[in-house]
PQR file of N, CA, C, O and H, with PARSE charges and radii, in Angstrom:
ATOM      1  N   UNK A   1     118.839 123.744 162.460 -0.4000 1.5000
ATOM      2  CA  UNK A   1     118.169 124.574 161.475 -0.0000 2.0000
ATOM      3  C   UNK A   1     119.167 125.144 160.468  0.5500 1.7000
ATOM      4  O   UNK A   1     118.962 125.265 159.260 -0.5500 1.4000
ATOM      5  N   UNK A   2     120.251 125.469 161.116 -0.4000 1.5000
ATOM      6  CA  UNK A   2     121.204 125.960 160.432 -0.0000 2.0000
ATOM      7  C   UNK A   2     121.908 124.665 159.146  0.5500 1.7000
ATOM      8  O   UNK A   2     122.617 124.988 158.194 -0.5500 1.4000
ATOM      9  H   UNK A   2     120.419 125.371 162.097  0.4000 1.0000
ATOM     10  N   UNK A   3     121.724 124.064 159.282 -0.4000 1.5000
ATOM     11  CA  UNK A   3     122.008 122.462 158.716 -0.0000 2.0000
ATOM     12  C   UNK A   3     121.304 122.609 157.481  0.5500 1.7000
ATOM     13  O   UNK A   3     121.573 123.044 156.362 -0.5500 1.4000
ATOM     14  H   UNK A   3     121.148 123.802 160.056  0.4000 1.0000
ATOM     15  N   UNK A   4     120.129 122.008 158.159 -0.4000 1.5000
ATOM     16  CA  UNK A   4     119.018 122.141 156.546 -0.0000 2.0000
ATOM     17  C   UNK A   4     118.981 123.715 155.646  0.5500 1.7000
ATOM     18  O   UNK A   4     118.812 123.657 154.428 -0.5500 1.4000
ATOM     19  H   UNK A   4     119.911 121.655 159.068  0.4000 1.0000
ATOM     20  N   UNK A   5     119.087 124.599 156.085 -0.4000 1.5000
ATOM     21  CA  UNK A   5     119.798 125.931 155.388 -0.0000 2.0000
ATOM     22  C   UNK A   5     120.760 125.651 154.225  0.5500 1.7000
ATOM     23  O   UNK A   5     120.664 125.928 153.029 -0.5500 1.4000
ATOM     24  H   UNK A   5     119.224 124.646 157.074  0.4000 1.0000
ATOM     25  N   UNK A   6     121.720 125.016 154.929 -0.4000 1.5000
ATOM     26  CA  UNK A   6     123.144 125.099 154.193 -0.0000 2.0000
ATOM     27  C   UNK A   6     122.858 123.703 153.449  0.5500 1.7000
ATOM     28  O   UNK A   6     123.859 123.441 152.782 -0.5500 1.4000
ATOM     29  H   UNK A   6     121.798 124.791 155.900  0.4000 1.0000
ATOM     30  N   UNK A   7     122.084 122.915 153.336 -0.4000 1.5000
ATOM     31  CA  UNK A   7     122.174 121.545 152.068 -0.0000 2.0000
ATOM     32  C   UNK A   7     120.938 122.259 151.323  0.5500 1.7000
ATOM     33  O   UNK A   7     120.928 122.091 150.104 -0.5500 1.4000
ATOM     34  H   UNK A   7     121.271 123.129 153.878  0.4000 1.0000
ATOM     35  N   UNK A   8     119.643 123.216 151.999 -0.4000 1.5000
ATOM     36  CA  UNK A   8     119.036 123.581 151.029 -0.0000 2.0000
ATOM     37  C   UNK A   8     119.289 124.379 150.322  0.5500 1.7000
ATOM     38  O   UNK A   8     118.509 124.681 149.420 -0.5500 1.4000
ATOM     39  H   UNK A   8     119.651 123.352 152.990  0.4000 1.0000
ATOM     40  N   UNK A   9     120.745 125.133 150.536 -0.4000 1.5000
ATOM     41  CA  UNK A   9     121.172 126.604 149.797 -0.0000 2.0000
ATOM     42  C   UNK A   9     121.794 125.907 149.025  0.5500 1.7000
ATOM     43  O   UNK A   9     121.537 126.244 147.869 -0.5500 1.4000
ATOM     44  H   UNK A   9     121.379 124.887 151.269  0.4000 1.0000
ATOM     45  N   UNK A  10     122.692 124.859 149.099 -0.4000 1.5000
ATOM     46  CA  UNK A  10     124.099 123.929 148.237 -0.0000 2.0000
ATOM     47  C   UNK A  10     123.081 123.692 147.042  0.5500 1.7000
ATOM     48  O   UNK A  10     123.144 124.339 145.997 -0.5500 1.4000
ATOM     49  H   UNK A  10     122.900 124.585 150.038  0.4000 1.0000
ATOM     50  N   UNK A  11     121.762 122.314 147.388 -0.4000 1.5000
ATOM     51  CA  UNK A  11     121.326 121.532 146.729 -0.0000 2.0000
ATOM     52  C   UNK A  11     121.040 122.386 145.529  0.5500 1.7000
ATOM     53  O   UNK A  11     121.429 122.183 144.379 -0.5500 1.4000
ATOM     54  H   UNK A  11     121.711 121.788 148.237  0.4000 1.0000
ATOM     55  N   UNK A  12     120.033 123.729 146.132 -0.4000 1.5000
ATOM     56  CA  UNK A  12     120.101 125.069 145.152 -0.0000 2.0000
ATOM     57  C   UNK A  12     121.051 125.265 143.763  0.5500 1.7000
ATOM     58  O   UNK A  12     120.914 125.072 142.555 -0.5500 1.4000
ATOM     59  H   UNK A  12     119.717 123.894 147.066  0.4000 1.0000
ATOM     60  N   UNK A  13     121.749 125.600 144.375 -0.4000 1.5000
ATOM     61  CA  UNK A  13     122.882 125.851 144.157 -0.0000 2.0000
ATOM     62  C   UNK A  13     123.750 125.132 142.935  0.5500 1.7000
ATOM     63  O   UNK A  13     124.306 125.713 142.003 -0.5500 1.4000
ATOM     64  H   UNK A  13     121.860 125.757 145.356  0.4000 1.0000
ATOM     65  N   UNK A  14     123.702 123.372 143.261 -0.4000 1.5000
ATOM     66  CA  UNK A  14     124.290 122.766 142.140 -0.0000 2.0000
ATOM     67  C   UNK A  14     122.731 122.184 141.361  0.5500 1.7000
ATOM     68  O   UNK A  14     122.903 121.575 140.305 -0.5500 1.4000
ATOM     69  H   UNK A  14     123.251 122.900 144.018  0.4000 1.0000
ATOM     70  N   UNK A  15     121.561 122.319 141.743 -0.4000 1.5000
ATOM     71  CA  UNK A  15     121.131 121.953 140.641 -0.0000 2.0000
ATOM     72  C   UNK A  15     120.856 123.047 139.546  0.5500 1.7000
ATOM     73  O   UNK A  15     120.591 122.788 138.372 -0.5500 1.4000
ATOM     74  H   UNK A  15     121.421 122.815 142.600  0.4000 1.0000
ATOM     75  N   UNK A  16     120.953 124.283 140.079 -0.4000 1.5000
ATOM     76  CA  UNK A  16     120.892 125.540 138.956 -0.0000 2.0000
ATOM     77  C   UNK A  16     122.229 125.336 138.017  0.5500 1.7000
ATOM     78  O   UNK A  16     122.288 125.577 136.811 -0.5500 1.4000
ATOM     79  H   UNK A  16     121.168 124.494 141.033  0.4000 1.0000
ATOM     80  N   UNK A  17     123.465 124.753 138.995 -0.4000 1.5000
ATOM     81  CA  UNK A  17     124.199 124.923 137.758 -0.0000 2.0000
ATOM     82  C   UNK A  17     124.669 123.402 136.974  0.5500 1.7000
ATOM     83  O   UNK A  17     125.603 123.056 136.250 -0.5500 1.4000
ATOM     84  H   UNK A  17     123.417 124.558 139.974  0.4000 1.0000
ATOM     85  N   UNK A  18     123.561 122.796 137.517 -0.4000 1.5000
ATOM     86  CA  UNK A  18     123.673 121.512 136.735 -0.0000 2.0000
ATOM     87  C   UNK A  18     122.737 120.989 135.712  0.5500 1.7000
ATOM     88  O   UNK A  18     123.132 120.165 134.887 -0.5500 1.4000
ATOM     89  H   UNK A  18     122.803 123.077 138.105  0.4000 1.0000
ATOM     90  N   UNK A  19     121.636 121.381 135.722 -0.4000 1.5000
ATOM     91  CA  UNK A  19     120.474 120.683 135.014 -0.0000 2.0000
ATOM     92  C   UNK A  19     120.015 122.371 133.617  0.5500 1.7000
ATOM     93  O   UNK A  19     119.563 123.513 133.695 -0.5500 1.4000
ATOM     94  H   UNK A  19     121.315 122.050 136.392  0.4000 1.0000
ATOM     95  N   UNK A  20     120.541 121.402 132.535 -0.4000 1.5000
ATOM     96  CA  UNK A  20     119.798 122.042 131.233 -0.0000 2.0000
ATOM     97  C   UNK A  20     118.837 122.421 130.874  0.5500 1.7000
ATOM     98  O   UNK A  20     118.700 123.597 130.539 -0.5500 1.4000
ATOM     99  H   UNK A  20     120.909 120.474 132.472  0.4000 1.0000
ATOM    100  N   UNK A  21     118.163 121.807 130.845 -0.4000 1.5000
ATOM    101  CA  UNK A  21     116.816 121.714 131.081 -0.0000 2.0000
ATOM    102  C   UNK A  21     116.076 122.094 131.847  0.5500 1.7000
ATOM    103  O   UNK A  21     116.563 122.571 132.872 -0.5500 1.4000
ATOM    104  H   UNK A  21     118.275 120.852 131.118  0.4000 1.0000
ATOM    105  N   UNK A  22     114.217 122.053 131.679 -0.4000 1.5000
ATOM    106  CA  UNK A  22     113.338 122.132 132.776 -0.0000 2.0000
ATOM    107  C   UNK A  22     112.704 121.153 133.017  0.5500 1.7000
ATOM    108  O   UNK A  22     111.764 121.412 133.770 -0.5500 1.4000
ATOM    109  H   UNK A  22     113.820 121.665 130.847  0.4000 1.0000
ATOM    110  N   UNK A  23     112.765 120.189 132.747 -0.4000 1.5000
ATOM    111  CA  UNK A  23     112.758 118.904 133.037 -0.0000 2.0000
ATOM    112  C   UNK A  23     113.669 118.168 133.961  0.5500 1.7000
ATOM    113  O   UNK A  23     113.175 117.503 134.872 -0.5500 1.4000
ATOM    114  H   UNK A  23     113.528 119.979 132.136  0.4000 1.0000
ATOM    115  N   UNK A  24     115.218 118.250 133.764 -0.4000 1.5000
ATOM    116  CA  UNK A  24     116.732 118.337 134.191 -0.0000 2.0000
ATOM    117  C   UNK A  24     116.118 118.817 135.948  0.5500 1.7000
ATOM    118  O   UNK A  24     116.103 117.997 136.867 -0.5500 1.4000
ATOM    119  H   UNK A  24     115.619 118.790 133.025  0.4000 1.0000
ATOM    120  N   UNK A  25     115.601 120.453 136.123 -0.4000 1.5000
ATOM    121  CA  UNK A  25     115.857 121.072 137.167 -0.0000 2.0000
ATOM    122  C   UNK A  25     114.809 120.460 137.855  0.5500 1.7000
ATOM    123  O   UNK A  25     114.808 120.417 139.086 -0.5500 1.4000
ATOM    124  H   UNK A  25     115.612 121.119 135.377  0.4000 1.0000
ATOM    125  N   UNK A  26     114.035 120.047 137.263 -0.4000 1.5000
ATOM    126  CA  UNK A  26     112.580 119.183 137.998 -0.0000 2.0000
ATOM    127  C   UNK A  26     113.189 118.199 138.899  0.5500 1.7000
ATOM    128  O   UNK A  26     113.121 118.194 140.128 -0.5500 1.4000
ATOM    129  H   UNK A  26     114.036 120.082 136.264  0.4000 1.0000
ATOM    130  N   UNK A  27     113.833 117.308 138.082 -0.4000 1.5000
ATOM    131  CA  UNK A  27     114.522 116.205 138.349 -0.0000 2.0000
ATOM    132  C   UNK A  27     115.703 116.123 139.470  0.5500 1.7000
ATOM    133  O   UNK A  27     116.246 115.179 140.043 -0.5500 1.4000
ATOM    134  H   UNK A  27     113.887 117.311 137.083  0.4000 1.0000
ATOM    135  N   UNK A  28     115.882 117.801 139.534 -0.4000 1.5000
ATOM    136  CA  UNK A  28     117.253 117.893 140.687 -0.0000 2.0000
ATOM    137  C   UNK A  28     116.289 118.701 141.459  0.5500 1.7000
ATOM    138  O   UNK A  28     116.999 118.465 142.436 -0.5500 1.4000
ATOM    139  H   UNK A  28     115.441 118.569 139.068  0.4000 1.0000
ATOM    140  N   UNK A  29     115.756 119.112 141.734 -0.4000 1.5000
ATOM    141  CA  UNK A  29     114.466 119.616 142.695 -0.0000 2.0000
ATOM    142  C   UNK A  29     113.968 118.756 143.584  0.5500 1.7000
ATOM    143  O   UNK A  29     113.841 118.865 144.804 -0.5500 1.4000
ATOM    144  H   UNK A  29     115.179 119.305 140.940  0.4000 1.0000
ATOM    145  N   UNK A  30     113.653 117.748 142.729 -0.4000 1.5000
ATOM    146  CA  UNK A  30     112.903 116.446 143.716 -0.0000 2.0000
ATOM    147  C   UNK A  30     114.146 115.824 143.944  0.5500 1.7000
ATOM    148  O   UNK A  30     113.834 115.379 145.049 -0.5500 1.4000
ATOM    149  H   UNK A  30     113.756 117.660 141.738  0.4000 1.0000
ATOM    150  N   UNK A  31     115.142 115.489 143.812 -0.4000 1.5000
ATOM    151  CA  UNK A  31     116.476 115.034 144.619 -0.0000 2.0000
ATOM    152  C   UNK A  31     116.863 115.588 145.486  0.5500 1.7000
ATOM    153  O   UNK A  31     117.244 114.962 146.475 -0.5500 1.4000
ATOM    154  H   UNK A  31     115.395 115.850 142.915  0.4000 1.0000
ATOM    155  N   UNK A  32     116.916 117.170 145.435 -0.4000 1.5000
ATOM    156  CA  UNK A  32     117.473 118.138 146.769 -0.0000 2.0000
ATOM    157  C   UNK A  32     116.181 117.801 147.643  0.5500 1.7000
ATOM    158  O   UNK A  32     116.467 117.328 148.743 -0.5500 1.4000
ATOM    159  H   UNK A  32     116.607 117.679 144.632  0.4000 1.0000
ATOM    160  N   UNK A  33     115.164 117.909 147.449 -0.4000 1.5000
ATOM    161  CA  UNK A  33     113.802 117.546 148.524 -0.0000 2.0000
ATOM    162  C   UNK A  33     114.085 116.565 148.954  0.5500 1.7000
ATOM    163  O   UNK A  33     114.599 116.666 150.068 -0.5500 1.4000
ATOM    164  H   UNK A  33     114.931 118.293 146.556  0.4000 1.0000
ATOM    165  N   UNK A  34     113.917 114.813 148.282 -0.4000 1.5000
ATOM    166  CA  UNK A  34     114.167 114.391 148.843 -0.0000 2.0000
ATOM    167  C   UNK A  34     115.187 113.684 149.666  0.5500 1.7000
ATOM    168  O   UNK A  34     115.033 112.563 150.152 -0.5500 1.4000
ATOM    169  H   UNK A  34     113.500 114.731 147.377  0.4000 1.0000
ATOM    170  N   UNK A  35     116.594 114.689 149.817 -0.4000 1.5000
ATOM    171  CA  UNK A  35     117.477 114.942 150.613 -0.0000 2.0000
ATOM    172  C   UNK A  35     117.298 115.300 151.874  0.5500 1.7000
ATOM    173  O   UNK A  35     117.529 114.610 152.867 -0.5500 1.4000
ATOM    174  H   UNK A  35     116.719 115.599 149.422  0.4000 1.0000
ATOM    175  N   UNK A  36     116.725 116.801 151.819 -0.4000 1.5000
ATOM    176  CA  UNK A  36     116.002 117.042 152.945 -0.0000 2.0000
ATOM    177  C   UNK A  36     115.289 116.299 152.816  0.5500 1.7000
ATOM    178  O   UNK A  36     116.060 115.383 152.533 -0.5500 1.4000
ATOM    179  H   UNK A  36     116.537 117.361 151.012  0.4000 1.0000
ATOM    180  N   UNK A  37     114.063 115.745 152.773 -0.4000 1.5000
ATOM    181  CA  UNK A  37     113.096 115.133 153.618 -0.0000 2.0000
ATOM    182  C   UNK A  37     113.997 114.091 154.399  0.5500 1.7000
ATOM    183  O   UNK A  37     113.775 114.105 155.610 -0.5500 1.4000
ATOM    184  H   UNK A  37     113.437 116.490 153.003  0.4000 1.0000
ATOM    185  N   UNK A  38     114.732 113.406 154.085 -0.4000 1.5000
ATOM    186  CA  UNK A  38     115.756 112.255 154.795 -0.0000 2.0000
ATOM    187  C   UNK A  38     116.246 113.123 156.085  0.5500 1.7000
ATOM    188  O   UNK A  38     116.200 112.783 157.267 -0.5500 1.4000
ATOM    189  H   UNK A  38     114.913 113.394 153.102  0.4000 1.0000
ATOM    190  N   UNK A  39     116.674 114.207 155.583 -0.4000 1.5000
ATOM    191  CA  UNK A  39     117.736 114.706 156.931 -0.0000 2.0000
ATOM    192  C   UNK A  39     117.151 114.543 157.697  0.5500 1.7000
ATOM    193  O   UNK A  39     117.562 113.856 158.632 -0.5500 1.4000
ATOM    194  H   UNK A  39     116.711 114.483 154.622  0.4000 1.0000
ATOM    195  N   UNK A  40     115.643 115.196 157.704 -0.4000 1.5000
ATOM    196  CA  UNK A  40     114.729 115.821 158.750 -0.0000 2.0000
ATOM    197  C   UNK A  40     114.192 115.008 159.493  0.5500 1.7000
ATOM    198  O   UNK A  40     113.689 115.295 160.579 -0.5500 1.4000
ATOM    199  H   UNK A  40     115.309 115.755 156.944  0.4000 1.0000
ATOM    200  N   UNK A  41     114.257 113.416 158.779 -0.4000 1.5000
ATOM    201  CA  UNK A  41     113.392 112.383 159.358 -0.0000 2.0000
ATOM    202  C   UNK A  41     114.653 111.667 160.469  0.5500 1.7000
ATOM    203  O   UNK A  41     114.274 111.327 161.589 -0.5500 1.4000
ATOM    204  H   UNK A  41     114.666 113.182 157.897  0.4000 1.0000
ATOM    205  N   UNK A  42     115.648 111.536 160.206 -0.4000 1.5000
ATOM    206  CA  UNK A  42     116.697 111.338 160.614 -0.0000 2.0000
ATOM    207  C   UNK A  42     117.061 111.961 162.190  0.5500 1.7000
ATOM    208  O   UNK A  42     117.838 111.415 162.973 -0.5500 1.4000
ATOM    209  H   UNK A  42     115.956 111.812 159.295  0.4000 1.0000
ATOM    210  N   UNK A  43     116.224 113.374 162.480 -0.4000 1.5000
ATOM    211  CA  UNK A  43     116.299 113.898 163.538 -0.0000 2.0000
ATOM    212  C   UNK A  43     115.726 113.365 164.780  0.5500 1.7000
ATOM    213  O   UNK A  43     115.857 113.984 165.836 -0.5500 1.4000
ATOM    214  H   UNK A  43     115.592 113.818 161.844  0.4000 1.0000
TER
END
């Protein structure tokens, strides 16, 4: 639990300070998701 915390706080994290846009943050939103969704399935 502690896992998915810390890639969902990161993913947070660099897409706020990566994406210009709101389109941009859309786009890194559904990448950090479907990050997690992988981890989780992975378990």
């Amino acid at each position: 639990m502690k896992t998915i915390a810390t890639v969902l706080a990161l993913s947070f994290a660099f897409a706020l300070a990566g994406c210009n846009t709101v389109r941009g943050a859309g786009q890194d939103i559904q990448k950090a998701g479907s990050v997690i969704e992988d981890a989780t399935k992975k378990k």
